[in-house]
C-alpha positions, 0 to 999 in steps of 0.5 A: 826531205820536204813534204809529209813526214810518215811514221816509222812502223814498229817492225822497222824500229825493232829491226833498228836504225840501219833498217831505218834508213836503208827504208828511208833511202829506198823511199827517196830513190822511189821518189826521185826516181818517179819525179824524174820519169814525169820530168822526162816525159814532158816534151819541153824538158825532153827538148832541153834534154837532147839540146844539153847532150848535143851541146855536150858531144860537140864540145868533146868533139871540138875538145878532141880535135883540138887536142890532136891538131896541138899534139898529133900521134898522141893518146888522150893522156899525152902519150904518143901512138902508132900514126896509123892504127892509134894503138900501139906505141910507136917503135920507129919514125918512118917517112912518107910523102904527102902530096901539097895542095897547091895543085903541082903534083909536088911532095913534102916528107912527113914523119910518122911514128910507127908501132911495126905492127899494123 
């Protein structure tokens, strides 16, 4: 800690040491606590701030994304899922026709992993 030291008062020093720095705690948590709310309020910081929180959910975002065009029909801890509600694990594959982008009405056969619920 930095910065004026203040005196322990003589009811804290009978009560002993864990009352002691429960106190000194509870100071540091005012202090911090305060020193953060005048940081907020700066327009300059608040600025920062949401730049920081943008930047954060768009690289989760990007992350995810990534993680499902590598390994589609799987949870975030590799698991595989149900290919339409994304909740329960898969019991069969079923087949479904998509239809290709080259404009000819023409079908390829995708399988999907099925929970038989949904």
């Amino acid at each position: 800690m930095s910065g004026k030291r203040h005196p322990i008062s003589a009811e804290l020093a009978a009560q002993g040491e864990a009352a002691i720095r429960a106190a000194m705690r509870k100071r540091q948590r005012r202090r911090n606590r305060e020193y953060m709310q005048e940081w907020r309020a700066d327009p300059k910081h608040r600025e920062i701030e949401r730049r920081r929180r943008d930047h954060d959910y768009t690289i989760k975002k990007l992350r995810s994304a990534r993680r499902l065009m590598l390994h589609p029909y799987t949870g975030v801890d590799g698991q595989p899922q149900c290919g339409f509600c994304g909740q329960g694990r898969p019991v069969e594959i079923v087949e479904r026709l998509r239809i290709l982008e080259t404009g000819d009405e023409e079908y390829i056969k995708v399988f999907v992993p099925y929970c038989g619920h949904c």
